[in-house]
C-alpha positions in Angstrom: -33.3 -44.9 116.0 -34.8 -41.5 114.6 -33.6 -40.7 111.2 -34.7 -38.1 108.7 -33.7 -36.5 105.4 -33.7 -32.8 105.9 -35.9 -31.1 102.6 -33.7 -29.6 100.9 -32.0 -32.8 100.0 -35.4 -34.5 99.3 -36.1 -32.3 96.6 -32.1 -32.4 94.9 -32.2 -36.1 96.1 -35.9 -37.4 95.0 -34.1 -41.3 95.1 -32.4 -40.8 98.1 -32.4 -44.4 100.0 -30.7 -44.9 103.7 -31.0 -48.4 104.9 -29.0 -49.9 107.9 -29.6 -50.7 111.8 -28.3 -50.4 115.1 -27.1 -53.0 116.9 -25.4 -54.3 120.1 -21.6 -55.7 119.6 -18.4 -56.5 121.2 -15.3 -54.7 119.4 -12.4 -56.2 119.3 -9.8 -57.0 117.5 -10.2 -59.4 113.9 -10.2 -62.9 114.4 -7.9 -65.1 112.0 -10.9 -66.3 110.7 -12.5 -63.2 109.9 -9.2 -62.3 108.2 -9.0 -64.7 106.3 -12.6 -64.1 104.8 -11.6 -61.0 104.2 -8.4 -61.8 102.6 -10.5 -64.2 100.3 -13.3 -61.5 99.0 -10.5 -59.0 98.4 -8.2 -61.2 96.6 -11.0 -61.8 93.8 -11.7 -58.1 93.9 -8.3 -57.2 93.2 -8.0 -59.5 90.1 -11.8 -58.1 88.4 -11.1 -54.2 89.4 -9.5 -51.8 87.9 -9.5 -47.5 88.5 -11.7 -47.3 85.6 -14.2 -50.2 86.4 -14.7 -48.9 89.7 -15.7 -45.4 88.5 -19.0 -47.2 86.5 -20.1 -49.3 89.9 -23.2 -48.4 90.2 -23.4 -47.1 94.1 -19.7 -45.6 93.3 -21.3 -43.7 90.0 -24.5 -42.3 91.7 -22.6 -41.0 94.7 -20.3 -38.9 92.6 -22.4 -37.9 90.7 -24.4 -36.5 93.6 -21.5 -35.0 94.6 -21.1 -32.8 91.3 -25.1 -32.3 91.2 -24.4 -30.4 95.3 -21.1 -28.9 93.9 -18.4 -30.7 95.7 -15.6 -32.5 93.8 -15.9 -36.1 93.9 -12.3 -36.5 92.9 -11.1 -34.6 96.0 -13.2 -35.6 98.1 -13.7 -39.7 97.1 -16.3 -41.5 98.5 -15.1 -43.9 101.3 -16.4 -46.8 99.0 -14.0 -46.1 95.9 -11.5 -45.1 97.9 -11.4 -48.3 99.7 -11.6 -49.9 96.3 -8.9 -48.2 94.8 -6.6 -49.5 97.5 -7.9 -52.8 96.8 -7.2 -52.4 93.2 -3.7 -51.4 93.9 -2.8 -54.4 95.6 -2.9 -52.3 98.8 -4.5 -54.1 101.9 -7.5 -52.7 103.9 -6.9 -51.1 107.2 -6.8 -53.5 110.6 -9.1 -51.6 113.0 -11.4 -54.1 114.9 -13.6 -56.6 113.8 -17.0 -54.1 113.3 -15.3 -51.8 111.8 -13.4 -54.2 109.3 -16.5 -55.6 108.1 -17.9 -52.6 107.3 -14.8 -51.8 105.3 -15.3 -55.2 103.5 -19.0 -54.8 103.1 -18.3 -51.3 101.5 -15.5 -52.5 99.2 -17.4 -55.6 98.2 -20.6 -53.7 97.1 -19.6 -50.0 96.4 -21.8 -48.6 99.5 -20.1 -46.0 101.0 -21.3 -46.5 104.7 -21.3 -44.8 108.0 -20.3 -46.6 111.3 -21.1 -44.6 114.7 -20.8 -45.1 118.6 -24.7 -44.7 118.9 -23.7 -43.6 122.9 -21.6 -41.0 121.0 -25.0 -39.2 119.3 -27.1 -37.2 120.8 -30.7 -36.9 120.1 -32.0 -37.3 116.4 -30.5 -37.6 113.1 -30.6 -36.0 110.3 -29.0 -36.2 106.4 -28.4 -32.6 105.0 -25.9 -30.7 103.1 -22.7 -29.5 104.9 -22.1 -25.6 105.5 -19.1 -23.3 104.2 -16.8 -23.5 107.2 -19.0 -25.9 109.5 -17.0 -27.6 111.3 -15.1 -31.3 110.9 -12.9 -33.6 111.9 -12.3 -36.5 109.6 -10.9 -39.8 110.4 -7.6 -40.2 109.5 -7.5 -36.7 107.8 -7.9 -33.8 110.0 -10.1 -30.8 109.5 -12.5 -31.6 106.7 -14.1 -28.9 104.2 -17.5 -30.8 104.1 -19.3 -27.7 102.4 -21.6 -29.1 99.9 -21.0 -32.5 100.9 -24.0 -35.1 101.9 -23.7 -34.7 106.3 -25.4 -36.6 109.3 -26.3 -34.1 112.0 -27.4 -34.7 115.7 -27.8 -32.1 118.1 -24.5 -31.3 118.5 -22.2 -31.1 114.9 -22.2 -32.7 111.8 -20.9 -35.7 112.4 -20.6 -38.1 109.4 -20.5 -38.3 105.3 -20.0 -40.5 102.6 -16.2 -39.1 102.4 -15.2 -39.9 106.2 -16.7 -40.3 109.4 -15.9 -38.3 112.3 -13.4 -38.7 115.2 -16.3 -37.9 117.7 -18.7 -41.1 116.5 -15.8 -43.2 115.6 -15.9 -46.7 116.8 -13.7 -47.6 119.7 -12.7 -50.8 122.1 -15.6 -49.0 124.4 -18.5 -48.9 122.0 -21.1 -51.6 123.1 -23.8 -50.2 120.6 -23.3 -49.7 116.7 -25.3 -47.5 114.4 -24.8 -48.7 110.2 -25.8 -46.5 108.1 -26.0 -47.5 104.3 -26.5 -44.6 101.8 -28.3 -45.2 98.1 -27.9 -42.0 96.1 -30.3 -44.0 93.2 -32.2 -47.7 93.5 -30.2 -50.2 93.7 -31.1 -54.0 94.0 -28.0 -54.8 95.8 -29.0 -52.8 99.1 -30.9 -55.0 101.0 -28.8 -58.0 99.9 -25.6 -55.5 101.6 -27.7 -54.9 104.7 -28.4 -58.4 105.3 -24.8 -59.5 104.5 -23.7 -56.9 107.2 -26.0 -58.3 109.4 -24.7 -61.6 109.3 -21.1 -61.2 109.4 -21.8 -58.3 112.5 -23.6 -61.6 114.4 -21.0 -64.3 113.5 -17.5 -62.3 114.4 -18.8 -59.3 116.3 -21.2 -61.5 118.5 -24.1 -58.7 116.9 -27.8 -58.7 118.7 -30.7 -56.8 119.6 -30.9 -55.2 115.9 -32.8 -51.8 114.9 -33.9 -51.9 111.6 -34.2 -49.1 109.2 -35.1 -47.9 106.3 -35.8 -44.0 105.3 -36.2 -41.9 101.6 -36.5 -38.6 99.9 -40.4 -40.1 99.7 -41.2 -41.3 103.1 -43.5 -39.0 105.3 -41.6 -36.2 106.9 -42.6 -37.3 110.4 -41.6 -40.7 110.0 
């Protein structure tokens, strides 16, 4: 799996971190027992969270402020993370989509790691983390055309294709994807990112039947050609 920061962002970015792996899985729908976990870690986030305590998470903090430091609104345009913690706060439940893409929702609420999930049959040719163009091009998941101007955007070949503020329809996970692509994006260092990955691992290979992992780890500091 090829993935590179594009310069501009390692020079606005210097602690850029994106960690993750692609992996093989079989979607479908939650188990009960995989609901049940995830009823269990959201119940004790919904009693320790509130709007304002999820602003000063440390993932949830760095990314907005990234957002402000590129010039995009992070209060328009939330990262997936808070956003997914806000409903959580509210009492709301997550959203039932399948059992890969639930865990990434519960990995993402549970650490503040906003964090891309991709069809990695839907990408073509290399990746690469840039800054998103005025009217380029996007259709969000669940929401439609997207302005992603100024926003933190994966590219392949073909379009911009995901962001820390929603994913695309054209990468989106579906009942036919058979390989995954999980991408984890630190705006600053953060302890808690390996610990996520490895979390995400596990729960990928014990209710997603998850194997044949790609590893990965890229910065604003690794060598350009890496």
């Amino acid at each position: 799996m090829q993935i590179s920061i594009e310069p501009a962002i390692r020079v606005k970015l210097p602690h850029l971190l994106l960690s993750g792996f692609a992996c093989r899985v079989n979607v479908a729908p939650s188990s009960s027992e995989l609901k049940s976990e995830i009823d269990r870690q959201l119940s004790l986030l919904a009693e320790t969270h509130t709007p304002e305590s999820i602003r000063e998470m440390a993932p949830v903090k760095a990314t907005k402020d990234t957002y402000r430091a590129l010039g995009k609104d992070p209060n328009r345009y939330r990262p997936s993370a808070e956003a997914l913690l806000r409903r959580v706060a509210n009492g709301r439940a997550l959203y039932d989509i399948c059992n890969v893409v639930d865990i990434l929702n519960l990995i993402s609420a549970t650490t503040g790691f906003s964090i891309g999930g991709y069809d990695v049959d839907n990408i073509m040719g290399a990746i690469t983390l840039g800054v998103g163009e005025p009217e380029e091009p996007y259709v969000g998941i669940g929401r439609g055309d997207l302005n992603i101007e100024s926003l933190p955007v994966f590219r392949d070949s073909l379009s911009a294709f995901g962001s820390p503020t929603s994913d695309s329809v054209r990468t989106m996970v579906s009942p036919r994807t058979t390989r995954f692509l999980m991408v984890f994006v630190a705006f600053e260092a953060s302890g808690d990112l390996e610990q996520a990955v490895v979390r995400a691992r596990q729960l990928l290979m014990q209710y997603a039947g998850a194997d044949d992992f790609e590893c990965f780890t890229v910065s604003s500091s690794s060598p350009v050609n890496e």
